[in-house]
Each structure stands twice: as structure tokens, then as C-alpha cells.
VEXDREN-2710 file (C-alpha; in Angstrom, 1 decimal):
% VEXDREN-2710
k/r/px/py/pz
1/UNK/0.0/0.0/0.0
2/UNK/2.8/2.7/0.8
3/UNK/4.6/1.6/-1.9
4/UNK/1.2/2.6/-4.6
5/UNK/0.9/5.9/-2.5
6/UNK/4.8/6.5/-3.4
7/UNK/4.2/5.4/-7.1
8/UNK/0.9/7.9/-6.8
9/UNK/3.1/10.7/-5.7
10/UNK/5.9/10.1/-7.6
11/UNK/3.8/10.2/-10.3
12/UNK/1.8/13.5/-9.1
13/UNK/4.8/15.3/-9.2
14/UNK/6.2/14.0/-12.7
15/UNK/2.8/15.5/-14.0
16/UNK/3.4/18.5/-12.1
17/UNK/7.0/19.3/-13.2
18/UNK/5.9/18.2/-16.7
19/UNK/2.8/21.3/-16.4
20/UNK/5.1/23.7/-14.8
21/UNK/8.0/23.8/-17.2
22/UNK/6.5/22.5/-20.2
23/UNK/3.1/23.9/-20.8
24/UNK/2.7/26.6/-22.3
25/UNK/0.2/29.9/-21.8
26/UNK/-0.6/32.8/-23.8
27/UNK/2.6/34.8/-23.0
28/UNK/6.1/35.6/-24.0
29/UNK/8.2/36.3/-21.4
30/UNK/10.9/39.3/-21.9
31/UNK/14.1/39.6/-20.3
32/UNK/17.5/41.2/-20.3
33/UNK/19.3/39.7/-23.4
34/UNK/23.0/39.8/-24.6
35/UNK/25.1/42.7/-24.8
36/UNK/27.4/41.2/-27.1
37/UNK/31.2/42.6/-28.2
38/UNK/31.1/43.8/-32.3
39/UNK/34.8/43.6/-33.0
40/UNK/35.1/39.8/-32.9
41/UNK/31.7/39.8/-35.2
42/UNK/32.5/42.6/-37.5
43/UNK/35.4/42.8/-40.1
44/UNK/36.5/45.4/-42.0
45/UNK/38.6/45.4/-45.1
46/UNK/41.7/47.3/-44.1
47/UNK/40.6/47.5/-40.9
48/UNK/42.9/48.3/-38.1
49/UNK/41.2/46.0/-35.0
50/UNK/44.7/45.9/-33.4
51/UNK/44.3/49.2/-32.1
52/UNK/41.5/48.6/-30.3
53/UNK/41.4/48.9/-26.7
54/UNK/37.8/48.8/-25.7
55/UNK/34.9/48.1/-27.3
56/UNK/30.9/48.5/-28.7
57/UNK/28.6/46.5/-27.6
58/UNK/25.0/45.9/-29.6
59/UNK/22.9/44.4/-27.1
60/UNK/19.3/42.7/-27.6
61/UNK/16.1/41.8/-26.0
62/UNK/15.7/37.8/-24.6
63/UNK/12.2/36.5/-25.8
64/UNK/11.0/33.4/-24.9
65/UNK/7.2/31.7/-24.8
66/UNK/6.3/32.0/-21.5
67/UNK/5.7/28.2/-19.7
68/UNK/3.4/28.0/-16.3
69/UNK/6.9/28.7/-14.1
70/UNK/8.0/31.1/-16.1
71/UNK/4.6/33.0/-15.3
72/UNK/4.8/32.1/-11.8
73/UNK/8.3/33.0/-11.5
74/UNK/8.1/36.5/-13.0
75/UNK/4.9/37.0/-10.9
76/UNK/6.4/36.0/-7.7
77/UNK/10.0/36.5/-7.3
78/UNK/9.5/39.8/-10.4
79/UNK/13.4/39.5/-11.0
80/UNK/14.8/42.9/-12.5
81/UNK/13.7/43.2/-16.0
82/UNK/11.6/40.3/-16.4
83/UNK/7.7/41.1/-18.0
84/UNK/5.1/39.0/-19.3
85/UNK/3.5/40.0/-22.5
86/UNK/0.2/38.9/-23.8
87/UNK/1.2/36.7/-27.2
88/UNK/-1.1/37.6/-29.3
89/UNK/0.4/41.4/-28.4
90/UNK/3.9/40.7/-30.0
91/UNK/3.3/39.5/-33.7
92/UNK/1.0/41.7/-35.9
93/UNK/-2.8/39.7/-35.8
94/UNK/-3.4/37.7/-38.8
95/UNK/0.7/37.1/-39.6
96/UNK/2.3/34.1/-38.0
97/UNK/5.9/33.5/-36.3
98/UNK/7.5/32.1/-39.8
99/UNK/6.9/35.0/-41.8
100/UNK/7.6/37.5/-38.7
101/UNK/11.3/36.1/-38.5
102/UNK/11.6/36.4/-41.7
103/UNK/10.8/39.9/-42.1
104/UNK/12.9/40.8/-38.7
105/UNK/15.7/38.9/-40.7
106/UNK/15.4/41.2/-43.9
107/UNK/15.2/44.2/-41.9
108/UNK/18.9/42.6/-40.0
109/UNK/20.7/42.3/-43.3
110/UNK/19.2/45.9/-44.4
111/UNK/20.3/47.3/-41.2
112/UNK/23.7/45.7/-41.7
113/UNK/24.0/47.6/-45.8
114/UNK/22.6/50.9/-44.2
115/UNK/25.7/51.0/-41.3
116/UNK/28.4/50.1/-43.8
117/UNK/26.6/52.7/-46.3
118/UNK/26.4/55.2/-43.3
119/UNK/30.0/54.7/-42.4
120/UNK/31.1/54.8/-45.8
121/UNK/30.0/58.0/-46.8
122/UNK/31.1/59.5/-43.5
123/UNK/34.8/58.6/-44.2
124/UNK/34.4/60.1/-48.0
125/UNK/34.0/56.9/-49.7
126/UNK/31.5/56.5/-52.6
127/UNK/28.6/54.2/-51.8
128/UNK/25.7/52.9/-53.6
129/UNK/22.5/51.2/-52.0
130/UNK/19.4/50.4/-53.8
131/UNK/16.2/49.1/-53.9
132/UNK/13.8/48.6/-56.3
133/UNK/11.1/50.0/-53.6
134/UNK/9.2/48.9/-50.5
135/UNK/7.4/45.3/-51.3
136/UNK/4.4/44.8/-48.9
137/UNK/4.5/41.3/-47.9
138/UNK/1.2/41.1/-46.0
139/UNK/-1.3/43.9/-45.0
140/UNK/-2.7/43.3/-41.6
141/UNK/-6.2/43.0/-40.8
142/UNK/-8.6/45.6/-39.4
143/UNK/-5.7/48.4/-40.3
144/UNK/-6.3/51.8/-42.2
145/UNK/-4.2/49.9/-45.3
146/UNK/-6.9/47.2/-45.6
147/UNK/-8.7/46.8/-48.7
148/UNK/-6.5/49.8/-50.4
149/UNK/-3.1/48.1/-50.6
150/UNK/-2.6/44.0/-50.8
151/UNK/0.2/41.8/-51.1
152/UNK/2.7/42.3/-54.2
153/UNK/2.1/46.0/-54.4
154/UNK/5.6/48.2/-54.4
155/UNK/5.7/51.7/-52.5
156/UNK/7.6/54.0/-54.3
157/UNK/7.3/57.0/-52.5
158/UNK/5.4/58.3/-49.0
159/UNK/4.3/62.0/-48.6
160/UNK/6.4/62.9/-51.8
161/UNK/9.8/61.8/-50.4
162/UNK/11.4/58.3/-52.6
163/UNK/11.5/55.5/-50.9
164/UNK/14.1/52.6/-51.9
165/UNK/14.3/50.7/-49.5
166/UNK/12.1/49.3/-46.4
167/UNK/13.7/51.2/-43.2
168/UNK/13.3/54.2/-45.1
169/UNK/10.1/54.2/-45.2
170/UNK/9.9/52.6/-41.3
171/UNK/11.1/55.6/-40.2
172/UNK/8.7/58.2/-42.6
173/UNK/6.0/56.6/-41.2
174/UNK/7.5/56.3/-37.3
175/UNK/8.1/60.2/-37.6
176/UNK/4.2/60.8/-37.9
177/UNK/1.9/61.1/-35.4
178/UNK/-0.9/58.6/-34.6
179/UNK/-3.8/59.5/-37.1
180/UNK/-2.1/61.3/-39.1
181/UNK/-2.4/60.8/-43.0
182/UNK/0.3/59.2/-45.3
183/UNK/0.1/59.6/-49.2
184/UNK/1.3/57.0/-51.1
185/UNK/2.5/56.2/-54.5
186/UNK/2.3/52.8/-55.2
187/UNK/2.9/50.4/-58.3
188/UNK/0.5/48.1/-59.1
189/UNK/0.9/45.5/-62.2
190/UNK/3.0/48.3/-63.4
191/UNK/0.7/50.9/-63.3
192/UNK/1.1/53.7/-60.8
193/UNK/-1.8/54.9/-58.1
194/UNK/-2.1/57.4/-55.5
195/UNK/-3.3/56.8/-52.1
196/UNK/-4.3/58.0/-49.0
197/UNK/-3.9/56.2/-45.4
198/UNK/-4.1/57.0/-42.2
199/UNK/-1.7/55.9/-39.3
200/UNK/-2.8/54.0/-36.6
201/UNK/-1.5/52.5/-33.1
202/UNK/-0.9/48.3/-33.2
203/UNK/-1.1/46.4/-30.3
204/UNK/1.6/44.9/-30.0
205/UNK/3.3/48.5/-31.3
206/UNK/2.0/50.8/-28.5
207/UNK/2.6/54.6/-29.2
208/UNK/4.1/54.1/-32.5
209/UNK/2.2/55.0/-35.3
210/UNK/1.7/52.5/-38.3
211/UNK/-0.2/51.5/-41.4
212/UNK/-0.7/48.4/-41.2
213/UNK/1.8/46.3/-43.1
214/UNK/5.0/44.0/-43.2
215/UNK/7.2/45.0/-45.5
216/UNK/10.4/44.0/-47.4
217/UNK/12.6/45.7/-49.9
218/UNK/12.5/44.3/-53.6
219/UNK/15.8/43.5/-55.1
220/UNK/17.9/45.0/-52.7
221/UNK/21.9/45.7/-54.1
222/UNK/24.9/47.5/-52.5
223/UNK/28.2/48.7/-54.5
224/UNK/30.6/49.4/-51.7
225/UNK/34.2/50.1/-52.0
226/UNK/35.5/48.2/-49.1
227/UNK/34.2/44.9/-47.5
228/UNK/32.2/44.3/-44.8
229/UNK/32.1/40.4/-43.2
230/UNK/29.1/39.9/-40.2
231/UNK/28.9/37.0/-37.7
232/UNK/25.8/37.8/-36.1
233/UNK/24.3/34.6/-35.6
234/UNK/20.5/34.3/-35.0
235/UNK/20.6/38.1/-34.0
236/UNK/17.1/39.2/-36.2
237/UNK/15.6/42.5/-36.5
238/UNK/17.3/46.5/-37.3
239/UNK/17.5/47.9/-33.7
240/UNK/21.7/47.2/-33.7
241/UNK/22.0/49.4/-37.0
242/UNK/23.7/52.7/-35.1
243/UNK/26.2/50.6/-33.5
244/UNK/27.2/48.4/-36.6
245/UNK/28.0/52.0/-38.1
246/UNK/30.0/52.6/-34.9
247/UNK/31.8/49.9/-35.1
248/UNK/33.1/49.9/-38.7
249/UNK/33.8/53.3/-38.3
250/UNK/36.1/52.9/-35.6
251/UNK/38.0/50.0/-37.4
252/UNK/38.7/52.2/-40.0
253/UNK/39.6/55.9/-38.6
254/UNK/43.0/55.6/-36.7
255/UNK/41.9/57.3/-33.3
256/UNK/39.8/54.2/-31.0
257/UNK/36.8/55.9/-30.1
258/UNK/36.6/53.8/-27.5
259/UNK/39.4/54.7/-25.5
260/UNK/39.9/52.1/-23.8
261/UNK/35.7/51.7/-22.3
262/UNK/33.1/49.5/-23.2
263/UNK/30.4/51.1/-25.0
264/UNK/27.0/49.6/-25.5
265/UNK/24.3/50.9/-27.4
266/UNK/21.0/50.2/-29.5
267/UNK/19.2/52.1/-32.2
268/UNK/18.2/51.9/-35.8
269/UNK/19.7/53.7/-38.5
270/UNK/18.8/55.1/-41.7
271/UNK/20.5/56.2/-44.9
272/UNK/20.7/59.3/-43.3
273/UNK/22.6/58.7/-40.8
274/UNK/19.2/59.3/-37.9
275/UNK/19.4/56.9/-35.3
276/UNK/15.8/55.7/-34.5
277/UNK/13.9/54.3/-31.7
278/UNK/13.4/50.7/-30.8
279/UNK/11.9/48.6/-28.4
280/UNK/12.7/47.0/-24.9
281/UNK/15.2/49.7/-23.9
282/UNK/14.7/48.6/-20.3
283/UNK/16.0/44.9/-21.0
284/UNK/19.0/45.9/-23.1
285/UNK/20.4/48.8/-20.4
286/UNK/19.8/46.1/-18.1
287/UNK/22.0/43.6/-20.6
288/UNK/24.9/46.0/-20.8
289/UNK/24.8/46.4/-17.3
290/UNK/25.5/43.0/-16.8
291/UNK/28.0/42.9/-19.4
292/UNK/29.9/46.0/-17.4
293/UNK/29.7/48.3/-20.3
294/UNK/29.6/51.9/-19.0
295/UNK/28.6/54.1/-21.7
296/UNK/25.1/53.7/-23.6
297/UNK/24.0/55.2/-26.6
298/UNK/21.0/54.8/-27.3
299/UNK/18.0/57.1/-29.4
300/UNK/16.6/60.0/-28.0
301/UNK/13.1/59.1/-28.1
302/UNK/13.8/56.2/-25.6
303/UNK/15.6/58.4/-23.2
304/UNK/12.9/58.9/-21.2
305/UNK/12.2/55.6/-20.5
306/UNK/15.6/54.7/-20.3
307/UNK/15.9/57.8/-17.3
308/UNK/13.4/55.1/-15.0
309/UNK/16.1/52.3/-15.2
310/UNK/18.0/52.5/-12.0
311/UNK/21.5/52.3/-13.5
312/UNK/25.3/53.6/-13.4
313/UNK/25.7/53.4/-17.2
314/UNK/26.2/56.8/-18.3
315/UNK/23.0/56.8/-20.8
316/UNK/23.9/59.4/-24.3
317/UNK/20.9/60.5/-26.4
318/UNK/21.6/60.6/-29.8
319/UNK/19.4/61.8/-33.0
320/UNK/22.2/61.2/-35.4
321/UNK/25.2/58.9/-36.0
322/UNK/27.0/62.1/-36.5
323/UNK/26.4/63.1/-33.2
324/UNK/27.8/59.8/-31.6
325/UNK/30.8/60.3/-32.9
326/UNK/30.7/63.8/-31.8
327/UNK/30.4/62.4/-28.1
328/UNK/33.0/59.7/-28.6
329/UNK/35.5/62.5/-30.4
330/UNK/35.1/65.7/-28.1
331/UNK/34.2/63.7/-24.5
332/UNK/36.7/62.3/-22.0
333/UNK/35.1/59.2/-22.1
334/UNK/37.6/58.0/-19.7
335/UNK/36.1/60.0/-16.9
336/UNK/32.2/59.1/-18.1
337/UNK/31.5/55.9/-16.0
END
């Protein structure tokens, strides 16, 4: 008889672990991520790595599906930046995980063209990057773009300004306001049309305006004069684009703008040179933090919520890439921890 209660709780307990660590529920759970060194993952043709003394760091966002203990645990013990997020908040409704990747992929390796092209140009080299125009892969349900624009059709231009290529027009349409109007030139089985749309706020994008659509860019190309290798592993999305540009920069120029100090940092960039604003700044101060970086760059319209993390990073809003190097040329960084 004790032996079948033993076997019963033995058993009890099997089913239990199996519920707890298995199971899944409706959640993704975010966390600190890496904060991860660029000079091992970058190389530059001609670059000088040797001189080198410190480094920049791009750091990133840890996203997992959230099983029964990982909601307990995060609800409980509420380690430092740990949150739960409702699933069905994180990818755009209608679009499932495959395609997601995929787009947050394309964006990486545009991201990756962009910093080289950004660097580039700032050293006086002649670069080329072009696109064909932005392809809309998918046009989300109950959005302003419904029913007006569909899969296949090619943005050429938003509010009169060219658009090549996809984080171009990203940030056009981030630099709106919610419910504000976008025109659109868009081709169409090669015939050009004119339209209207307005933004609006996603769920699982809140405050950031949108229209409603994944997009890619169509027959991306780059002529560069010097090349660029990347290691980044299964690192997806654009948010690391300001300090990719960082960091072939520095390989290149003989000062180290790093004097000696690790530097993290986060940000999208554009073909401007504009560093734009990404998500889960909390998670990735918190990441460079760990990885005792003491310097972070980040965009300026995540300062503010990068001012509530209870840090001793120095945190350095920037709108331009120009004006990171600005800071890393005219600061004593060595003093700035």
C-alpha cells in the first residue's frame, strides 16, 4: 500500500513538473538579453582591430514563450527586468511567427547595408545602395491599409519623399503622429496609383504610429568600395543598425573611439545617418549592465524611459550617428562611467 501511495506521488509530481516547465500559456516572457562585443563579429577590409582597446557592444532583448513557471516566477519573485506579454500582443494579428522572423531577418541584413553605407559616406567613400522600392509582404487586418493596398504591391514614395528601401520608409511613417495621414505612390501591375492612409497605433506596437503592413525591400543591391564580413548569428531584426555603423567606423579611422571603455548601445539607422527608436530599452540597459559596459547610446526618443532604469551606465541620447561620434571624439570618455 505505501509503496502505490509512493508510485501515486511520484507520479503526481512528474505531472506537475511536466505542467510547470512544459506547458505553455498565452505569454512571452521578456528579459534582459545579450550585450554582445562587435569587433570579434564585424570585419573590416583594411581594418585596423589591433588598435582597439575597448569596445561596442550591440545588445538585444531575450524573448521566450512564457511556460506555467516562467509565469509564476516572474509574478512571484518579479526579477529585475523580467515582464510577461500577452502573445497575441507581440506578432501583428493575422501574420504568424515564420513569416515574422523572416521579415525581422530582412530588416537585420538591411540594417547591416545601411551601417556600412552610413560609415562609408562619412569617411568620403563613394557608396551605392538600392532598392527597387518597398514590397508589402502582408497587409494586416482591421488596419487603415486594408482593402487599399494587398500583397505584391511596391511603394515607391510616402508623402512625396522616394522611398528605396524598407527602413526608409519605417522611419517616414514612425516620424508621424498617430492618425495622421500618409500619401502613397504605389505600383500596381505596373501601373502607378495614388493613395491616402491614415496611421494608426498596433497592439503589439503601442505609441508608434503604423499603417498596417510588413514590408520588405524588392531587389535590394549595395556597391561598396570596401568589405564588410558579419557574424551575427541568429541576432534578427534593425535595432543594432547605429552601432554596426559605430563599429566599422572605428575599425577604419586611426583614433579608438573607445578609449579604452566599453560602449554599448542600441538604435536603428537610416540612410541618413538618424538613429531611430526601438523597443525593450529597459531589457537591453539592463543587458549592458550585466556585461559592465559603461557608456550607452541609445536614441533619444527612448531616453525617457531609459531615465526610470536604476542604473550607473552613463545613458547618451543621440538623434544622429554624427552626433555619436561627436560624443565619442570631443568627451573624455575615460572619466564618463
Amino acid at each position: 500500500m505505501k509503496r502505490n501511495r509512493l508510485k501515486k506521488g511520484i507520479g503526481i509530481l512528474i505531472i506537475a513538473f511536466i505542467i510547470i516547465n512544459f506547458i505553455p500559456t498565452p505569454f512571452y516572457v521578456m528579459s534582459p538579453g545579450i550585450a554582445e562585443e562587435l569587433t570579434p563579429i564585424i570585419s573590416v577590409e583594411n581594418g585596423h582591430k589591433d588598435k582597439i582597446k575597448g569596445s561596442f557592444l550591440l545588445t538585444a532583448v531575450g524573448s521566450r514563450k512564457a511556460t506555467v513557471w516562467d509565469y509564476i516566477y516572474v509574478n512571484t519573485i518579479q526579477p529585475r527586468g523580467y515582464e510577461l506579454e500577452v502573445m497575441s500582443e507581440q506578432l501583428p494579428e493575422g501574420i504568424n511567427m515564420d513569416k515574422y522572423l523572416q521579415m525581422m531577418e530582412n530588416l537585420m541584413e538591411e540594417s547591416k547595408l545601411t551601417a556600412e553605407a552610413v560609415a562609408l559616406k562619412k569617411l568620403g567613400y563613394e557608396v551605392n545602395i538600392k532598392g527597387e522600392g518597398v514590397e508589402i509582404i502582408e497587409v494586416l487586418e482591421n488596419s487603415e491599409a486594408a482593402g487599399k493596398l494587398k500583397s505584391g504591391d511596391i511603394i515607391t514614395s510616402i508623402d512625396g519623399k522616394k522611398t528605396d528601401i524598407a527602413t526608409e520608409a519605417v522611419d517616414i511613417i514612425r516620424n508621424r503622429e498617430i492618425g495622421d495621414t500618409v500619401d502613397l505612390e504605389v505600383l500596381r501591375d505596373n501601373k502607378k496609383i495614388n493613395l491616402t492612409v491614415e496611421t494608426i497605433e498596433l497592439p503589439e506596437s503601442p505609441g508608434k504610429p503604423s499603417i498596417g503592413i510588413l514590408i520588405t525591400t524588392k531587389n535590394l543591391n549595395y556597391d561598396f568600395p570596401i568589405e564588410v564580413k558579419y557574424d551575427t548569428g541568429n541576432i534578427v531584426g534593425p535595432s543594432a543598425g547605429g552601432m554596426f555603423a559605430l563599429e566599422i567606423y572605428n575599425q577604419l579611422v586611426e583614433e579608438d573611439l573607445t578609449k579604452g571603455k566599453k560602449i554599448a548601445g542600441t538604435g536603428t539607422i537610416n540612410i541618413e545617418g538618424e538613429i531611430g527608436q526601438i523597443d525593450g530599452i529597459k531589457q537591453k540597459i539592463i543587458a549592458a549592465e550585466e556585461a559592465n559596459a559603461e557608456i550607452f547610446i541609445l536614441p533619444e526618443e527612448n531616453y525617457e524611459a531609459a531615465k526610470k532604469v536604476n542604473t550607473s551606465i552613463k545613458l547618451v541620447p543621440v538623434k544622429t550617428f554624427d552626433e555619436a561620434i561627436k560624443f565619442l571624439t570631443d568627451q573624455n570618455i575615460s572619466k564618463a562611467a
